[in-house]
Steps between C-alpha positions, in 0.01 A plus 500: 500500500570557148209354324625272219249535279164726524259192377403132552797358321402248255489112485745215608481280255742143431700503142572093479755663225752709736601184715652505825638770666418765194382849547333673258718790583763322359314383178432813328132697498342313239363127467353383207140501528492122379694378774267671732229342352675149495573570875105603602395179241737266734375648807149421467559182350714420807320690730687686697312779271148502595239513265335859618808676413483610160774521240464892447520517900836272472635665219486847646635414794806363381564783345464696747739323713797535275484853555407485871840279564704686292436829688483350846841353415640807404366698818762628747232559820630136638769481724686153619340407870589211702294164563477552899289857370202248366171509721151306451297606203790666276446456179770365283535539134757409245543486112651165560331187367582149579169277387346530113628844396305730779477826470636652810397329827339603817525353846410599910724454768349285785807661776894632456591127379218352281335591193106353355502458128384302271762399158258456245346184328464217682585636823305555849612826691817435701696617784832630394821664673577817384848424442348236286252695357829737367715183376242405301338840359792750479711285227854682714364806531381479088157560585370759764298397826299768618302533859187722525362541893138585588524830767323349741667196655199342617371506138789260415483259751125437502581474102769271568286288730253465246707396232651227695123372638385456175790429281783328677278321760232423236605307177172512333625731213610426169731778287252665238478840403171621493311846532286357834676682810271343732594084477781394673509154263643661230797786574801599360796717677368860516104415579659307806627804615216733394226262660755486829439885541145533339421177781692495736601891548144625383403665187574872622846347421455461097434783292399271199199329704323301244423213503628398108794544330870418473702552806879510309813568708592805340183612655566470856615819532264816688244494222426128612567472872471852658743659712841305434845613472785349347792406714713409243692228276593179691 
């Protein structure tokens, strides 16, 4: 594989500001630091921030992200694959956003057919179809859908398994972003799939093994889960 980037890329974080459907790819590389405060400021007050992430920690990490999506939307090591290639335990991740501005969003597949995400605030994890996983994420082929896959098949599914034993078949979680990787009651997108491996795979499967700490999409490539490959742009 062509490692994307040689370090733990940096933080997801939501921009209420962007809206639906915006990448920060396509906004430009800069957001005024008063806005990101007004977004962190919101997010605590309506919790889907929690209170042990602090606003240096959010700040940074935004920043961070408009450069990580710029250059991961300007790489050329993807290549288009078909649906019917999917298997249990890719990892999915895509610069599109459809819930309170995300920044890029990260997702397992359970099989070839069905995806296990979770949208953003407000939401429980979900079962979704990978054809409408694309409708809704790759804005007609706007916004890039990329699939990562752990070498080790076995790796995914008992990842996959995981995921959907204590996400999809368990509905005690709310949609917080925290830096706890442990608790399952509070998640967002990429610590479901982080936790799926670390759990359910084992934690010879992560290279960033700690226990604290922002899990962001962007971040699900080898310097976060070890050994995958990309297999391309859906």
């Amino acid at each position: 594989m062509k490692k994307i980037f040689g370090l733990i890329l940096a933080c997801i974080m939501m921009l209420g500001s962007f809206g639906q459907g915006k990448s920060f790819a396509e906004s430009g590389d800069q957001i005024p630091k008063d806005i990101i405060l007004k977004d962190y400021n919101e997010g605590i007050e309506n919790g889907w921030i929690g209170e042990d992430v602090a606003y240096e920690e959010y700040e940074n990490s935004v920043v961070e992200s408009i450069r990580l999506e710029k250059a991961l939307s300007n790489s050329e090591d993807f290549i288009q694959v078909p649906f019917t290639t999917m298997s249990s335990g890719d990892i999915i991740m895509t610069n599109g956003t459809s819930s309170a501005g995300l920044t890029g969003h990260a997702a397992i597949a359970q099989h070839s057919s069905s995806i296990i995400h979770i949208e953003g605030v407000g939401k429980k994890a979900s079962l979704i179809t990978t054809n409408e996983f694309k409708k809704k994420y790759s804005n007609n082929g706007k916004n890039w859908i990329r699939v990562y896959r752990h070498k080790t098949s076995t790796a995914g599914r008992q990842a996959s398994i995981w995921a959907l034993n204590n996400y999809i078949n368990n509905s005690n979680h709310t949609y917080k972003i925290t830096t706890d990787r442990k608790s399952t009651n509070e998640t967002y997108c990429s610590k479901i799939v982080w936790q799926a491996y670390y759990y359910g795979a084992g934690s010879s499967s992560v290279a960033s093994t700690s226990l604290t700490g922002i899990i962001t999409p962007y971040g699900l490539d080898d310097s976060t889960i070890k050994y995958i490959n990309h297999i391309g742009d859906m």
